[in-house]
N, C-alpha and C positions, 0 to 999 in steps of 0.2 A: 524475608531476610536472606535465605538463599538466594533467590532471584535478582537482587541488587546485588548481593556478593559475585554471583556470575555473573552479571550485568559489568558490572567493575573491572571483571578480570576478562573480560571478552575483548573491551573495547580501551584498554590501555595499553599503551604499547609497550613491548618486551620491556623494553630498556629502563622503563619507567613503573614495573611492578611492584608494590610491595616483599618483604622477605615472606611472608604467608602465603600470598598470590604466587608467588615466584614458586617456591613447593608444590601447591595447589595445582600449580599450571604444568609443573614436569611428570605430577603422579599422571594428571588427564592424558598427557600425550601419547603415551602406547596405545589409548585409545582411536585418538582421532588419526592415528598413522590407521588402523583395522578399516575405523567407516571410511577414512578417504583409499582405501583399497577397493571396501566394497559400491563406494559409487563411482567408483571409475570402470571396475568390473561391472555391475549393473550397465552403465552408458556403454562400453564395450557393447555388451550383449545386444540392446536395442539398436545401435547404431549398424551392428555387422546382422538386424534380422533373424538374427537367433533366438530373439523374444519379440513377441508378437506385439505389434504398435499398428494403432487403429488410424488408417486415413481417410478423411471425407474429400468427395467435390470440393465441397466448398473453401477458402483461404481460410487460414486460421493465424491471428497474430497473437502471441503470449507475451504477455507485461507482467513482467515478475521480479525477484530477485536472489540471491544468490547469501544474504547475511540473514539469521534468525530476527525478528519483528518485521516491523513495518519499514521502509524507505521512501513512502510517500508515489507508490504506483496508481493509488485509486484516484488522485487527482488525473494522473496522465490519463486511465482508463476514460473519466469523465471527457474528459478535453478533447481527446482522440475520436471517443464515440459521436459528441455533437457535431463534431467539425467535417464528419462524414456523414452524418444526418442531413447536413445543412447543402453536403452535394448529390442527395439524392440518394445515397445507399443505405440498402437496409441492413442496418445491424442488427446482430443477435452476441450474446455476450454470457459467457459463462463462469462460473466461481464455484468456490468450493463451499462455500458455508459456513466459514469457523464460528465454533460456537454455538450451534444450533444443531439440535438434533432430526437429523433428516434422513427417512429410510425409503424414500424412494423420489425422483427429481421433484423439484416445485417452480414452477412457474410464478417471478413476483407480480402479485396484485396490491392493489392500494389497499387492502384490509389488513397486510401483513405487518406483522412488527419483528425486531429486530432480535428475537427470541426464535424467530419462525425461520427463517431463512440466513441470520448473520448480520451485522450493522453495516461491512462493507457495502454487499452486492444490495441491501438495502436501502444506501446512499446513492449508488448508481444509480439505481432506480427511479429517486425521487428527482434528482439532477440532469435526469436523460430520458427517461420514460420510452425506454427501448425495451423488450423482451429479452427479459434476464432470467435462466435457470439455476439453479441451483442444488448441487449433488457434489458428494468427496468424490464420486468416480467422475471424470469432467468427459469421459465416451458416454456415459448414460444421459450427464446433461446435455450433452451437444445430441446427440440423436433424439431426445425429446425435444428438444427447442427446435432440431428444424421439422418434427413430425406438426409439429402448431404452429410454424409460421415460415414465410418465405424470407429466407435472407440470403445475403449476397456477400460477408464477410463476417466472420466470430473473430472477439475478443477474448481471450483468457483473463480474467484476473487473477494473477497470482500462476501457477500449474507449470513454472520453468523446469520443476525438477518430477514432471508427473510425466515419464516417459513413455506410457501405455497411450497416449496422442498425439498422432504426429504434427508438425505444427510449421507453416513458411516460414513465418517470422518472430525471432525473439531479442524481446528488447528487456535490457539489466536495467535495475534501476538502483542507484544509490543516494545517501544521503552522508551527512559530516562526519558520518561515526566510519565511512571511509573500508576497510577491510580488518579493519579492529587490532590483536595482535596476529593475524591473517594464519591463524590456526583452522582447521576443520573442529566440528564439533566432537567430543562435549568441549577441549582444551580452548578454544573457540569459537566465533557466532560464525562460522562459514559454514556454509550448506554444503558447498562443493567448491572444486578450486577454481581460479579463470579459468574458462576454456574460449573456444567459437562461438560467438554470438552475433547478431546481424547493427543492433543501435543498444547504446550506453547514455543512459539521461545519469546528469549530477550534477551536484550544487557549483557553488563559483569559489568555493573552498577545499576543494578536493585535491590535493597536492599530486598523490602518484597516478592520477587520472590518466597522465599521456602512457605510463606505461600498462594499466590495464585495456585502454583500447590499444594499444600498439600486440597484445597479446592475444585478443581477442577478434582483432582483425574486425575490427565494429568501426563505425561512423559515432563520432561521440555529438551529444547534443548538451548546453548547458540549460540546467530546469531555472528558470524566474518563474519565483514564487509570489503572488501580490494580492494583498490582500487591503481592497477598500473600502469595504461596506458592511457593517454588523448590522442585525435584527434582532427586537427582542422575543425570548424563546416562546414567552406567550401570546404574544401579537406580532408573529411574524411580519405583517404589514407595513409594522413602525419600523423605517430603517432609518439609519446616519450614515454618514461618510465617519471614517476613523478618526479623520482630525477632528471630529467632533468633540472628541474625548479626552484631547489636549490638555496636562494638567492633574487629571483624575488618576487616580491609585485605583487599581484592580488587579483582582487575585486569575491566574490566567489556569484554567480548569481541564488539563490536556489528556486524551488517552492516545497518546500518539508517541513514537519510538521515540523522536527528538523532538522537543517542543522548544528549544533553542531559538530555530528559526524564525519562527510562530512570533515569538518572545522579542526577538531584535525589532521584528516591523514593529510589532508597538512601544517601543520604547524611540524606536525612531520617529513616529506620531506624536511622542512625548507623554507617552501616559508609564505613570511607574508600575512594573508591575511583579509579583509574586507567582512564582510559578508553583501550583499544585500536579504534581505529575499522578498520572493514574495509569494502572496497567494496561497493557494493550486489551482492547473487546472487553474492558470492565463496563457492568452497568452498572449506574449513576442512583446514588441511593441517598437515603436522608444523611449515612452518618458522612456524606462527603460536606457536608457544609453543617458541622460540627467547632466548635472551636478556631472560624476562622478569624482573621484579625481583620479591623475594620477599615473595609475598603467601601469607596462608590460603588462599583460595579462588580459582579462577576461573568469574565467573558469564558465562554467554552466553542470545542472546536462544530462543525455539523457531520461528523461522525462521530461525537458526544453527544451531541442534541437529538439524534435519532434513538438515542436508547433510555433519554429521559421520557418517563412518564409526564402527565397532566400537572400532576403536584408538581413537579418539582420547581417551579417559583417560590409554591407555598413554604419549603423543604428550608430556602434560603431569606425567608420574614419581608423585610423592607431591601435588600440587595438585589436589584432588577439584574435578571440573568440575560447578558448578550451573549447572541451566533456571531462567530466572525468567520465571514467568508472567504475560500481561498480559491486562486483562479491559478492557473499555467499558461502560461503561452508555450505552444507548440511551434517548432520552425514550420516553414510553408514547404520546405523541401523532406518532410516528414511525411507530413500531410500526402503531400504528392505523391509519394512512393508509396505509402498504403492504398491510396484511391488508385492507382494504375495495379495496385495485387488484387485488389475487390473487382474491376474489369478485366482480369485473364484468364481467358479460358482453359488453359493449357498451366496448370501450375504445379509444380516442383517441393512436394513435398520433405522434410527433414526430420531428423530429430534433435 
């Protein structure tokens, strides 16, 4: 109930608060004026060498973002990594782990599950099958990942406000929910304020977008989201096209910040559907398919279906549970500019 209450008051804008939120939000503020002191002081420090930031050979691009949940980075991680797979570089790619307890780096292997390592870098995995480590300190992961394997460009997922690595490249990533009522935390969901960043991915709904890259001094890129093709969770092999499903009522099963998105393509398909929202990194348990109302299908996202168990068809009786897959197109002038940082020799560390 807190969590939606701040959820609420994060992401509505001033002018449109409640009389509750509106108190709520002026007591928080003396706060978020403190931490946006101290992360700008922090960044100061790193930036002017005054605290110690670890730099490797190697490139390093950070894909992250700047609002508390998700903004839909781990598709770009995906999309980014194969598309440089496919020209010959070897990635290596690091995360922090949320959610999983981990006291010293782990190397993902196929036996792992999303207990062990986190569901993000878990999905990476399964979608890339690139050498992915995983450690809250992202110096201890990156130095083990390149002591076990040769690579020639790191990925961050996530680690924009982890300034103990230095890092070439950092690309923001946003989604609808935009800069929210564009307070720092706790008052609101902002990590830290715009600053300098190198590329800005966002939806096609993003209104003050030109003034966040015009602050930022970034190349803005717009994200397309598309998603054509579901499998079912227990026979992966059985796929459809979406418009298969034209018609059909299903309840849509998300642990993801905005499932909005998610929501439009299928209803643009023509299928009606019920949005069940789930916490961000919640694992997927019997009491979620509790009391649902009767639909054909229940579709869930594949960073939800990574953290279901074997049961879990069983969980939901006669309602075949679909994956629906979601792909990004990356620009080629994206692309290009990372594959000429992974071939230079001479490169230009930041923070």
């Amino acid at each position: 109930m807190l969590y939606n209450f701040l959820y609420s008051l994060w992401y509505t804008p001033r002018n449109q608060l409640t009389f509750l939120q509106t108190v709520i939000f002026f007591l928080l503020l003396p706060f978020s004026y403190i931490y946006s002191f101290i992360v700008e002081f922090k960044y100061c420090l790193y930036k002017n060498n005054i605290l110690y930031s670890y730099a490797n050979h190697i490139p390093i691009v950070v894909i992250g973002n700047i609002i508390i949940g998700g903004s839909g980075k781990t598709p770009i991680v995906i999309e980014l990594a194969n598309e440089l797979k496919k020209r010959g570089i070897k990635v290596g790619i690091i995360s922090r782990g949320y959610g999983a307890n981990i006291s010293k780096p782990i190397i993902i292997q196929d036996f792992h599950k999303f207990n062990d390592v986190g569901d993000e870098p878990l999905l990476i995995y399964h979608k890339t099958k690139l050498p992915i480590c995983v450690h809250p300190n992202r110096v201890l992961a990156l130095e083990y990942l390149l002591k076990h394997h040769k690579i020639d460009i790191i990925l961050s997922d996530d680690g924009l406000q982890h300034l103990k690595l230095k890092r070439n490249i950092e690309c923001v990533v946003f989604n609808s929910n935009k800069l929210g009522n564009q307070a720092l935390l706790p008052a609101g969901c902002l990590r830290e304020n715009v600053r300098q960043w190198d590329y800005t991915f966002y939806p096609n709904n993003l209104d003050e977008i030109e003034d966040i890259i015009s602050k930022s001094k970034s190349k803005g890129f717009r994200i397309i989201r598309q998603s054509k093709y579901l499998y079912l969770l227990d026979k992966p092999y059985n796929i459809e096209e979406i418009n298969f499903f034209k018609g059909k009522k299903a309840i849509l099963m998300a642990g993801i910040a905005n499932p909005k998105s998610l929501s439009k393509i299928l209803q643009e398909a023509g299928i009606e559907v019920i949005v069940q929202q789930l916490k961000d990194h919640e694992a997927i348990t019997p009491k979620h398919f509790l009391n649902h109302q009767k639909v054909d299908l229940i579709i869930i996202t594949e960073k939800d279906a990574i953290k279901c168990s074997n049961s879990a068809q069983t969980w939901a009786e006669n309602i075949p549970i679909w994956v629906i897959t979601l792909k990004i197109g990356l620009p080629s002038s994206f692309i290009d500019d990372i594959t000429q940082l992974a071939h230079n020799t001479k490169i230009k560390h930041k923070i």
